[in-house]
PDB file of N, CA, C, O and CB in Angstrom:
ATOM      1  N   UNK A   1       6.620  -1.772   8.963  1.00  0.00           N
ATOM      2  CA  UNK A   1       7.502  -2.915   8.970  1.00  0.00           C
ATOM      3  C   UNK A   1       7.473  -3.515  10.371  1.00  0.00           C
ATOM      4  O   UNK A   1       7.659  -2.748  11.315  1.00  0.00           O
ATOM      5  CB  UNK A   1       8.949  -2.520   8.545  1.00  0.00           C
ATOM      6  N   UNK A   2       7.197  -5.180  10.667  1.00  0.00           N
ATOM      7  CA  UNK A   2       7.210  -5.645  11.629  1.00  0.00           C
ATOM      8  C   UNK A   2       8.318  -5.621  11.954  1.00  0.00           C
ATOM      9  O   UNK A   2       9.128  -5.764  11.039  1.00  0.00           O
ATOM     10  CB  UNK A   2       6.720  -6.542  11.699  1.00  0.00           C
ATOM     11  N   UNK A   3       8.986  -5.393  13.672  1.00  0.00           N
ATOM     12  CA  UNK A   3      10.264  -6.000  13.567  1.00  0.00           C
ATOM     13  C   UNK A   3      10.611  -7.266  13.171  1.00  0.00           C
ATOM     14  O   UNK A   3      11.703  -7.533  12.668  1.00  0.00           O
ATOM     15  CB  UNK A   3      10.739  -5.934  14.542  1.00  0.00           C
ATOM     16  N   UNK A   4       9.445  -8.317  13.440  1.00  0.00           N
ATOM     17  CA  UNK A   4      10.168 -10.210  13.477  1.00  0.00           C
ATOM     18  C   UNK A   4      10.149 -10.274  12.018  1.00  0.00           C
ATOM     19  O   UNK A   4      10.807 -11.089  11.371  1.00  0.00           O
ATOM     20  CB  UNK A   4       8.977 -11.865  14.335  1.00  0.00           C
ATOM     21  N   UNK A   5       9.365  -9.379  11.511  1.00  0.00           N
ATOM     22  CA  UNK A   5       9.601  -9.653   9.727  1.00  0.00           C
ATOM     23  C   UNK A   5      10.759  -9.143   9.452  1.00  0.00           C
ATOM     24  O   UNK A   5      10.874  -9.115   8.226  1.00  0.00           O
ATOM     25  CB  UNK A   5       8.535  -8.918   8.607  1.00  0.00           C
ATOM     26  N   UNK A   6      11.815  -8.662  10.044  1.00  0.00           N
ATOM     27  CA  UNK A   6      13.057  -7.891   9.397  1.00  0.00           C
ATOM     28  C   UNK A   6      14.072  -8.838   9.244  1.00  0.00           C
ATOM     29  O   UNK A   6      14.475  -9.566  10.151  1.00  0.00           O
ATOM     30  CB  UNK A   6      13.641  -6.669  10.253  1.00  0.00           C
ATOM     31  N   UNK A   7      14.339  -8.833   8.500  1.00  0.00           N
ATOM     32  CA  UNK A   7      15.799  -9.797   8.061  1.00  0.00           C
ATOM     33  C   UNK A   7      17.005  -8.757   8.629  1.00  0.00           C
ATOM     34  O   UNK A   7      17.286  -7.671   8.123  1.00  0.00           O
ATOM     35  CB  UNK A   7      16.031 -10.116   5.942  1.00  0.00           C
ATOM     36  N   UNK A   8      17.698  -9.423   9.914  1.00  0.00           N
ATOM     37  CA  UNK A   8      18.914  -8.225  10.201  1.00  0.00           C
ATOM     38  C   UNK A   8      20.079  -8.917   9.536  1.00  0.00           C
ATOM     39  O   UNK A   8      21.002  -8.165   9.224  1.00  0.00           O
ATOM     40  CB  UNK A   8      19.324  -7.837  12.027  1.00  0.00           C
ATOM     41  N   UNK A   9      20.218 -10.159   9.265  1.00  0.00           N
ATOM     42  CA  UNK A   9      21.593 -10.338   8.961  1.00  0.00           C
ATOM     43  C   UNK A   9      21.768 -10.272   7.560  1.00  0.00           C
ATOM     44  O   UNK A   9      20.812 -10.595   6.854  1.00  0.00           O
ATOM     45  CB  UNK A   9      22.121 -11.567   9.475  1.00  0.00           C
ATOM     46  N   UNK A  10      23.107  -9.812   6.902  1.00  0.00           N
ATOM     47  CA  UNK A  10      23.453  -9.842   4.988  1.00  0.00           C
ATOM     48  C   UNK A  10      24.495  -9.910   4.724  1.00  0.00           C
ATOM     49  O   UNK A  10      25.470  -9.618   5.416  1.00  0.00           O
ATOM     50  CB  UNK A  10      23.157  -8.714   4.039  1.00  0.00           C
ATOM     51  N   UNK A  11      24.439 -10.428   3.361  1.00  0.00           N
ATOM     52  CA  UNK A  11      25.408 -11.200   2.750  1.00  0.00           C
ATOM     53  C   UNK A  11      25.720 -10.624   1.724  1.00  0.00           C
ATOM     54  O   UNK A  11      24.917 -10.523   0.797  1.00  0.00           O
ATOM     55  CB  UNK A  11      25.124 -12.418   2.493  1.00  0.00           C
ATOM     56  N   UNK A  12      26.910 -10.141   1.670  1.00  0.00           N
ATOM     57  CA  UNK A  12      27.418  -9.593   0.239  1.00  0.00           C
ATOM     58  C   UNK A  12      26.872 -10.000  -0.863  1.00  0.00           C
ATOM     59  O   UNK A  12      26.424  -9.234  -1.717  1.00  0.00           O
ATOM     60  CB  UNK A  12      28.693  -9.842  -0.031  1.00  0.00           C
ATOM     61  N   UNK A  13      26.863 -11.638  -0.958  1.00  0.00           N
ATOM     62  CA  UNK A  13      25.874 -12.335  -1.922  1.00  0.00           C
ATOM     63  C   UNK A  13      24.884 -11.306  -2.714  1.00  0.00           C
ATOM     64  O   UNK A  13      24.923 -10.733  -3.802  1.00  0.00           O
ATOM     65  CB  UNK A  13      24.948 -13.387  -1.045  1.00  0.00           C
ATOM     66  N   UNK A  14      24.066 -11.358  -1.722  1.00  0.00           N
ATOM     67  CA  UNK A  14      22.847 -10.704  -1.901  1.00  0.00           C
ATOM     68  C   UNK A  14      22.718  -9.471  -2.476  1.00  0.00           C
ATOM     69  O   UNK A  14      21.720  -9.090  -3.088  1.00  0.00           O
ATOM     70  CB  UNK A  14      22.316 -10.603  -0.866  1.00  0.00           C
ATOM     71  N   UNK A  15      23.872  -8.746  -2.256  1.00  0.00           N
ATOM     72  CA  UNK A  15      24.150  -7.215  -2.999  1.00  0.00           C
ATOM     73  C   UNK A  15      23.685  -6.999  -4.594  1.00  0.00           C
ATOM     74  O   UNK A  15      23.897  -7.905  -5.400  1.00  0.00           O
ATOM     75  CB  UNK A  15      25.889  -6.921  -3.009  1.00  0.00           C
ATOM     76  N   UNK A  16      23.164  -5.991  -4.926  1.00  0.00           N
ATOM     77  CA  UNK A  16      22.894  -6.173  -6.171  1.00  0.00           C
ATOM     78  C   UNK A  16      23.932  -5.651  -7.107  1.00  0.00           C
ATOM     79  O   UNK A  16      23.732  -5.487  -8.311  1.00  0.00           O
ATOM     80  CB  UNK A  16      21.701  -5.659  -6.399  1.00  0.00           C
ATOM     81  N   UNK A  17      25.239  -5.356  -6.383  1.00  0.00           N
ATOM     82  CA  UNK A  17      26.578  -4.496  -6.880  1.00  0.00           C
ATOM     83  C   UNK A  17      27.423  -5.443  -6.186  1.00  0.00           C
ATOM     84  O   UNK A  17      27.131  -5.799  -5.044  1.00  0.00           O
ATOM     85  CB  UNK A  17      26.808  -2.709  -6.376  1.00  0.00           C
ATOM     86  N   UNK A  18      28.511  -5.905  -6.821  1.00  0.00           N
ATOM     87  CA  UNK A  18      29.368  -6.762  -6.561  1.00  0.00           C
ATOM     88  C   UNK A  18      29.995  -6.453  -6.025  1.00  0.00           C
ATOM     89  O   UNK A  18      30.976  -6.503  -6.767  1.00  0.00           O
ATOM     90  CB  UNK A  18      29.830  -7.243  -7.170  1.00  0.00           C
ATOM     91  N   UNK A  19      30.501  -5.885  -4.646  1.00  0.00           N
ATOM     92  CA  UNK A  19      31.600  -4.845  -3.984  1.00  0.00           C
ATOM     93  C   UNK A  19      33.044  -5.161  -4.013  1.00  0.00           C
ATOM     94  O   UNK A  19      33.925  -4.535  -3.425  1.00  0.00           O
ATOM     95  CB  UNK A  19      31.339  -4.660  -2.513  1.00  0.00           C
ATOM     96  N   UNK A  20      33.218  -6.409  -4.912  1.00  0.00           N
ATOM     97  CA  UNK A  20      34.362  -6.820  -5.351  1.00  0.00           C
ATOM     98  C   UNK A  20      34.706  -6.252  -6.861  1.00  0.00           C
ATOM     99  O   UNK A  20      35.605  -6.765  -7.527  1.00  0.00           O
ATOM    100  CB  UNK A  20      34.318  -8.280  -5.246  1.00  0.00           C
ATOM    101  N   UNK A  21      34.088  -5.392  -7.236  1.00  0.00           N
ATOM    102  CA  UNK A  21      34.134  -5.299  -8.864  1.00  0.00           C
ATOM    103  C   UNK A  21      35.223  -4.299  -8.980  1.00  0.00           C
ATOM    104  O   UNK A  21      35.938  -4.267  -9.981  1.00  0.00           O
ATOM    105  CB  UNK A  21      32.629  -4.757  -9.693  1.00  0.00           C
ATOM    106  N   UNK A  22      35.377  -3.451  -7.948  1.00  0.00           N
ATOM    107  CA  UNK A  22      36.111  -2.268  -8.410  1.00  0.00           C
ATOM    108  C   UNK A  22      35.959  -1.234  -9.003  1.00  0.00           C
ATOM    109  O   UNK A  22      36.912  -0.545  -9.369  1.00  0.00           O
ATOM    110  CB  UNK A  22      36.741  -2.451  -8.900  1.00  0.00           C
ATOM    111  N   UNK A  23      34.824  -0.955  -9.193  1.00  0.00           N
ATOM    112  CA  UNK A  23      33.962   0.209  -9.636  1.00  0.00           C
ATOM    113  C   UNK A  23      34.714  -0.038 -11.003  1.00  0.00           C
ATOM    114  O   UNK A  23      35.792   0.273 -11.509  1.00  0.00           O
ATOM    115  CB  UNK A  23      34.056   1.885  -8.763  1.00  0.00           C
ATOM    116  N   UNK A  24      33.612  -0.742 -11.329  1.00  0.00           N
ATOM    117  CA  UNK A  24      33.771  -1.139 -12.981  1.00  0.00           C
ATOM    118  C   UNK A  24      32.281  -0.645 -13.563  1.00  0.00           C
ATOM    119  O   UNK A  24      31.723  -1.095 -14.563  1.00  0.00           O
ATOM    120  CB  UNK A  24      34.057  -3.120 -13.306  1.00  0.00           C
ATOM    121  N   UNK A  25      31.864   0.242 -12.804  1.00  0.00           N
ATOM    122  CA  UNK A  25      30.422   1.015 -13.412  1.00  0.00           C
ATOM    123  C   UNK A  25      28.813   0.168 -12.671  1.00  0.00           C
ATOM    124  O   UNK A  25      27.709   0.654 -12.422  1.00  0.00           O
ATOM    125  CB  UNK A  25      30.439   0.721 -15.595  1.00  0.00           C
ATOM    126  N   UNK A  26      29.240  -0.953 -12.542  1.00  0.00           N
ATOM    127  CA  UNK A  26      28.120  -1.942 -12.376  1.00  0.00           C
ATOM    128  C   UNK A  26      27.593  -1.085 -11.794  1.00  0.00           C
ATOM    129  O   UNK A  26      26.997  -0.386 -12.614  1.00  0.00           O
ATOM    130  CB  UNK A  26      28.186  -3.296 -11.734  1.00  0.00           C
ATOM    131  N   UNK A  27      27.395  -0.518 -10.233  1.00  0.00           N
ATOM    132  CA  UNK A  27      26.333   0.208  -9.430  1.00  0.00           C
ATOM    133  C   UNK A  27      25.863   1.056 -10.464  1.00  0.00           C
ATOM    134  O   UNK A  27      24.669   0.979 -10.755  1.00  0.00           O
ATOM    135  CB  UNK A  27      26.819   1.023  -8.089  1.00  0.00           C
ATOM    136  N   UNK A  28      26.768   2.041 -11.214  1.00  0.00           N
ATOM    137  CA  UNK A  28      25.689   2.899 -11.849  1.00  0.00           C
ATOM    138  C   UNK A  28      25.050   2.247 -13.405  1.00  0.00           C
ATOM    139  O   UNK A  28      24.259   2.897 -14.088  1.00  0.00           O
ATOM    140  CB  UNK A  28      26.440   4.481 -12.098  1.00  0.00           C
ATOM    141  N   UNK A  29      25.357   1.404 -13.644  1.00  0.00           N
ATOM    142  CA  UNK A  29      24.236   0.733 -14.524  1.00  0.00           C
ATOM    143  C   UNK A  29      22.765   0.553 -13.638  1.00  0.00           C
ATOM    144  O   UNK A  29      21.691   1.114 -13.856  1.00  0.00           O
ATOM    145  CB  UNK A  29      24.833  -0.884 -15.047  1.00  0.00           C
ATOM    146  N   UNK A  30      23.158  -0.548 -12.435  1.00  0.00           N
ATOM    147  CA  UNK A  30      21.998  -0.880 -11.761  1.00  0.00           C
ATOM    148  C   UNK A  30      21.066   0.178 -11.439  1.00  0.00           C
ATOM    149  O   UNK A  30      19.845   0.030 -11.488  1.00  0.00           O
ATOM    150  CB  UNK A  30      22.320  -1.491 -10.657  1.00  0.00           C
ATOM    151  N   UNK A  31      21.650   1.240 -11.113  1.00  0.00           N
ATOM    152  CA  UNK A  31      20.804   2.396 -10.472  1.00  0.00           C
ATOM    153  C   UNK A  31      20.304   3.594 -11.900  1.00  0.00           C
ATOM    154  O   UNK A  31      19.371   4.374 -11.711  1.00  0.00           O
ATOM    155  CB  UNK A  31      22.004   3.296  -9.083  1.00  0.00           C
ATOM    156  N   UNK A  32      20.882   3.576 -12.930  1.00  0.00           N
ATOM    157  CA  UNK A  32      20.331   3.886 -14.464  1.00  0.00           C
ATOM    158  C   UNK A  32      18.908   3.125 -14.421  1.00  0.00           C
ATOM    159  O   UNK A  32      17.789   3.630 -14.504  1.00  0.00           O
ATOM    160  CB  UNK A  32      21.460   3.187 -15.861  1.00  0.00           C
ATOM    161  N   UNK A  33      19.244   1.854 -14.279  1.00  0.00           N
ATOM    162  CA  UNK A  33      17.765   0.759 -14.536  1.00  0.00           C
ATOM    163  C   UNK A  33      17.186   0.948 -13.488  1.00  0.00           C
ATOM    164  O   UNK A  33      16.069   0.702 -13.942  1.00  0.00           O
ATOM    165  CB  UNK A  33      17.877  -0.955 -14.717  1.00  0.00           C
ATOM    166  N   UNK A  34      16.979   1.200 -12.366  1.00  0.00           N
ATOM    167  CA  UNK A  34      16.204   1.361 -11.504  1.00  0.00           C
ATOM    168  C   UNK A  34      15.739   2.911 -12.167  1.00  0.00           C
ATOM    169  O   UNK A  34      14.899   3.148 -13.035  1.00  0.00           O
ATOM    170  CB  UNK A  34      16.856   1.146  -9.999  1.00  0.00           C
ATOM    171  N   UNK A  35      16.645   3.866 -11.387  1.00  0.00           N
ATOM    172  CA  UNK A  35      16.010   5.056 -11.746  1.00  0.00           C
ATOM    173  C   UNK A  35      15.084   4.950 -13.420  1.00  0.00           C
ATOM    174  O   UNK A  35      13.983   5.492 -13.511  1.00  0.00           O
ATOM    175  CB  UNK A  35      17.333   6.213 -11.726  1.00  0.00           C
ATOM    176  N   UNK A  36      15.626   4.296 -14.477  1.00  0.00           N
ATOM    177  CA  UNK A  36      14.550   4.457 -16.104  1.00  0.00           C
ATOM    178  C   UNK A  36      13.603   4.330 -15.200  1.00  0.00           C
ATOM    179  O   UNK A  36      13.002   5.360 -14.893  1.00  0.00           O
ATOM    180  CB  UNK A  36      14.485   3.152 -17.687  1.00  0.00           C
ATOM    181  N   UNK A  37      13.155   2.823 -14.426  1.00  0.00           N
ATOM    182  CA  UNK A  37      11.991   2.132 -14.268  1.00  0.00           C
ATOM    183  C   UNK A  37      10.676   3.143 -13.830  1.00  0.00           C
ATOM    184  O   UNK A  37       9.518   3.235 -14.236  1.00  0.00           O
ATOM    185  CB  UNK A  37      12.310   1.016 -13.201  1.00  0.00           C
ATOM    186  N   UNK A  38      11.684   4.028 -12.519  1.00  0.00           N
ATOM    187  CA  UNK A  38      10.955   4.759 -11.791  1.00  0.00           C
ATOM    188  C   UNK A  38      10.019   5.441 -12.569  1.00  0.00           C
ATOM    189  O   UNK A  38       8.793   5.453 -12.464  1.00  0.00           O
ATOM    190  CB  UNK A  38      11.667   5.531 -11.066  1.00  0.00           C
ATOM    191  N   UNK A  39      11.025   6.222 -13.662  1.00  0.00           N
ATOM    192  CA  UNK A  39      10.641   7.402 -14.092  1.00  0.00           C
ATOM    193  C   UNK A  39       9.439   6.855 -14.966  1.00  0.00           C
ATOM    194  O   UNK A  39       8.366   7.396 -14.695  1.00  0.00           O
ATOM    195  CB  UNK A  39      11.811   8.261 -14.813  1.00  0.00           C
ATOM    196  N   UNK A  40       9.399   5.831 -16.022  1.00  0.00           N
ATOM    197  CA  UNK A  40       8.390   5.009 -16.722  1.00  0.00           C
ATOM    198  C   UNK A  40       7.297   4.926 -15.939  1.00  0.00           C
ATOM    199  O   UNK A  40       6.229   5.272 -16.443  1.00  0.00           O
ATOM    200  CB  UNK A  40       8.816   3.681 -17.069  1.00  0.00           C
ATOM    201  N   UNK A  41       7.323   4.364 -14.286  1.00  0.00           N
ATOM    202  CA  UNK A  41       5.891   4.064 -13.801  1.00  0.00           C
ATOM    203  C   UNK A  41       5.225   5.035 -12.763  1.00  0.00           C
ATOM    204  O   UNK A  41       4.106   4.818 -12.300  1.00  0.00           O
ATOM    205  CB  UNK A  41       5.894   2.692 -13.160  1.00  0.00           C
ATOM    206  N   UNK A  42       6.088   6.255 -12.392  1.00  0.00           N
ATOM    207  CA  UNK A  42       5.970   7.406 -11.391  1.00  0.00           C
ATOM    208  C   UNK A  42       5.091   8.432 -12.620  1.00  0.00           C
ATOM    209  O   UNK A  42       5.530   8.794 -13.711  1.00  0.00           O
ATOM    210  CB  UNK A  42       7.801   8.102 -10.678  1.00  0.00           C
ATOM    211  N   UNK A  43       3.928   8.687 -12.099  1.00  0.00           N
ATOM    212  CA  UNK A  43       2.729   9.795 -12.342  1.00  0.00           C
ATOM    213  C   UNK A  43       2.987  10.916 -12.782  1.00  0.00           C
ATOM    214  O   UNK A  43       2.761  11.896 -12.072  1.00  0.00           O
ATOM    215  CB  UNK A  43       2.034  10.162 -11.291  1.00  0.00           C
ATOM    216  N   UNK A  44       3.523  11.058 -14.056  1.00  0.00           N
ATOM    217  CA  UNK A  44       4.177  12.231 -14.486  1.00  0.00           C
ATOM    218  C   UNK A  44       3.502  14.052 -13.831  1.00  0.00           C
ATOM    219  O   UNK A  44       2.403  14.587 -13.686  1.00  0.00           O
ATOM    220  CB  UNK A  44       4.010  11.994 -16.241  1.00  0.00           C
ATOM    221  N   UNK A  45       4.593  14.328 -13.669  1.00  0.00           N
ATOM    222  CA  UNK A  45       3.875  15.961 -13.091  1.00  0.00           C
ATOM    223  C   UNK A  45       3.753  15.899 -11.601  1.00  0.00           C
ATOM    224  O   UNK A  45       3.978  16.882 -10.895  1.00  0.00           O
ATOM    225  CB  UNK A  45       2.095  16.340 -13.711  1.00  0.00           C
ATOM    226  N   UNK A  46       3.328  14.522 -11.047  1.00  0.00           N
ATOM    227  CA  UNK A  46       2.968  14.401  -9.748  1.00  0.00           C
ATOM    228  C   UNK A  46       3.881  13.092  -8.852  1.00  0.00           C
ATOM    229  O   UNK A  46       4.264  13.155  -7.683  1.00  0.00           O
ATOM    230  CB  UNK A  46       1.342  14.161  -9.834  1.00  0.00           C
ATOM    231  N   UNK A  47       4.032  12.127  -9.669  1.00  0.00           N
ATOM    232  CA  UNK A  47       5.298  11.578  -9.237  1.00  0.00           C
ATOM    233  C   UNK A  47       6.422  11.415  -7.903  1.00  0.00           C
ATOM    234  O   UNK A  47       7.563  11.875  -7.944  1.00  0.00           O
ATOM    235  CB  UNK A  47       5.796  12.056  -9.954  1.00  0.00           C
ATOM    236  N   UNK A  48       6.069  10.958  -7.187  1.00  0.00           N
ATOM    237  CA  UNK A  48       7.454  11.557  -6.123  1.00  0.00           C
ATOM    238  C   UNK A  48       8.489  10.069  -6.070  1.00  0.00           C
ATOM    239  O   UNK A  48       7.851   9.057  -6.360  1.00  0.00           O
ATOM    240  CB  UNK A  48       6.741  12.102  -3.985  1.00  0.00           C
ATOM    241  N   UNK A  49       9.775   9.866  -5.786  1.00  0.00           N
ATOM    242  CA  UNK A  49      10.539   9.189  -5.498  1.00  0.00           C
ATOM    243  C   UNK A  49      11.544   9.456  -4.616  1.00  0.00           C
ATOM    244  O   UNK A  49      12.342  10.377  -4.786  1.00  0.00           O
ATOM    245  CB  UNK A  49      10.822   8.886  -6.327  1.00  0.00           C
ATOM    246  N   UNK A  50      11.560   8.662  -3.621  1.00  0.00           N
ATOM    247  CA  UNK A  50      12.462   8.869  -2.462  1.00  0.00           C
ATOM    248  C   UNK A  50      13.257   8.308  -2.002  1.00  0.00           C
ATOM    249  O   UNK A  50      12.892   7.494  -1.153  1.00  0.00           O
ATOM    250  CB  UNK A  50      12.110   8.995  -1.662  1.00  0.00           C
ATOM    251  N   UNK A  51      14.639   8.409  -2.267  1.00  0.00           N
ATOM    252  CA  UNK A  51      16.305   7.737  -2.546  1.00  0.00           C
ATOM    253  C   UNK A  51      17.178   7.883  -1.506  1.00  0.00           C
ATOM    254  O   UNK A  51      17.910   8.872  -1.482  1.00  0.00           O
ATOM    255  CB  UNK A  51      17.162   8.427  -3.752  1.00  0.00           C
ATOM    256  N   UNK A  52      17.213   7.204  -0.795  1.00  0.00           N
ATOM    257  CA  UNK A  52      17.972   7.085   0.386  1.00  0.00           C
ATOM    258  C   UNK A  52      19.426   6.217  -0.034  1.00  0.00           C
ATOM    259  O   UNK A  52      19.439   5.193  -0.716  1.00  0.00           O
ATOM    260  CB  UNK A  52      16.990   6.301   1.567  1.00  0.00           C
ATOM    261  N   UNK A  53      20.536   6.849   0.510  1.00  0.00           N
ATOM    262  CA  UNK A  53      21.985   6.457   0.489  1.00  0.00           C
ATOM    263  C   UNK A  53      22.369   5.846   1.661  1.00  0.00           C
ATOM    264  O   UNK A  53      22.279   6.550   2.666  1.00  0.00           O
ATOM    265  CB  UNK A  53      22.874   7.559   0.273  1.00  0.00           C
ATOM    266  N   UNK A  54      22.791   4.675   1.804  1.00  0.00           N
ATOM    267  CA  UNK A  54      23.508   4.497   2.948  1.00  0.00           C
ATOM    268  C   UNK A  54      24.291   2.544   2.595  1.00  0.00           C
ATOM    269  O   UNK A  54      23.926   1.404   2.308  1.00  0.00           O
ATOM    270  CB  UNK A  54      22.153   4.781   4.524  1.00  0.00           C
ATOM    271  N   UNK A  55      25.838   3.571   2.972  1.00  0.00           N
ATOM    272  CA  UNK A  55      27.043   2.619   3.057  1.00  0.00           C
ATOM    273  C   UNK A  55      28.307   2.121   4.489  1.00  0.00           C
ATOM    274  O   UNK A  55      28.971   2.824   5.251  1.00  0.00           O
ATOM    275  CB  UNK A  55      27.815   3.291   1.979  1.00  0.00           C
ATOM    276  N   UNK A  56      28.237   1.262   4.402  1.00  0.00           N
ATOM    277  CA  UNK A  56      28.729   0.886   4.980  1.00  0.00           C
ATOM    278  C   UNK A  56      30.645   1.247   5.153  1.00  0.00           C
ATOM    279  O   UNK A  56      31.389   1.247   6.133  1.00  0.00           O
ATOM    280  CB  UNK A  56      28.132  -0.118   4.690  1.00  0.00           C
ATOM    281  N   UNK A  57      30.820   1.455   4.029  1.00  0.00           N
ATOM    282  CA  UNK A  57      32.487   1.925   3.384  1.00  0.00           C
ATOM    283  C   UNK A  57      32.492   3.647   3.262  1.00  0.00           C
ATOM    284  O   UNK A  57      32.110   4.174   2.217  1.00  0.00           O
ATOM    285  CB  UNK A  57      32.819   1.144   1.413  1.00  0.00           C
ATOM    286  N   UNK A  58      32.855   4.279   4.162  1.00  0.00           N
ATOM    287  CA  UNK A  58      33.100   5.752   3.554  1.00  0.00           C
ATOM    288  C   UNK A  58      33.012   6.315   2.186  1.00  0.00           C
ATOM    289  O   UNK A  58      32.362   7.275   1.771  1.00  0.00           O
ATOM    290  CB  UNK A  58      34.261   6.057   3.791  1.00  0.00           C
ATOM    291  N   UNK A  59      33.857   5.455   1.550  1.00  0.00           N
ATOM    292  CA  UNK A  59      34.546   5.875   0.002  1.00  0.00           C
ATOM    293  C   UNK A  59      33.153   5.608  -0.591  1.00  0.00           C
ATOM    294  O   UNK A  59      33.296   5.653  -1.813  1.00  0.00           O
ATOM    295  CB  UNK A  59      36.076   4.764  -0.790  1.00  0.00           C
ATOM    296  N   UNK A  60      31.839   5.343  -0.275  1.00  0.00           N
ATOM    297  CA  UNK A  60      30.867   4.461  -0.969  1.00  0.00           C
ATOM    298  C   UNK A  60      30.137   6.070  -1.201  1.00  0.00           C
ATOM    299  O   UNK A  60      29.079   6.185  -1.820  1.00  0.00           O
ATOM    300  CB  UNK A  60      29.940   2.925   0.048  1.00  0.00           C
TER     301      UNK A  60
END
């Protein structure tokens, strides 16, 4: 990753979880559909996926 290619600034907008929702499930739908996807196109038997967490909110 270049640094000048990095986008540093973000916008809730942009979130793919509405952090206004109230944990009305949305994140773990989104991350159900991500994770299916993985599992569908990751090399069965050999496969690796690598899931990094990081929030900004404790409670997250």
């Amino acid at each position: 990753m270049l640094p000048g290619a990095v986008r540093w600034d973000y916008s809730a907008a942009d979130s793919a979880v509405d952090p206004q929702a109230g944990g009305s499930g949305q994140y773990e739908s989104v991350l159900t559909g991500i994770f299916s996807e993985c599992h569908r196109v990751l090399r069965h038997g050999s496969g690796r996926l690598i899931f990094t967490f990081h929030h900004w909110n404790p409670k997250g």
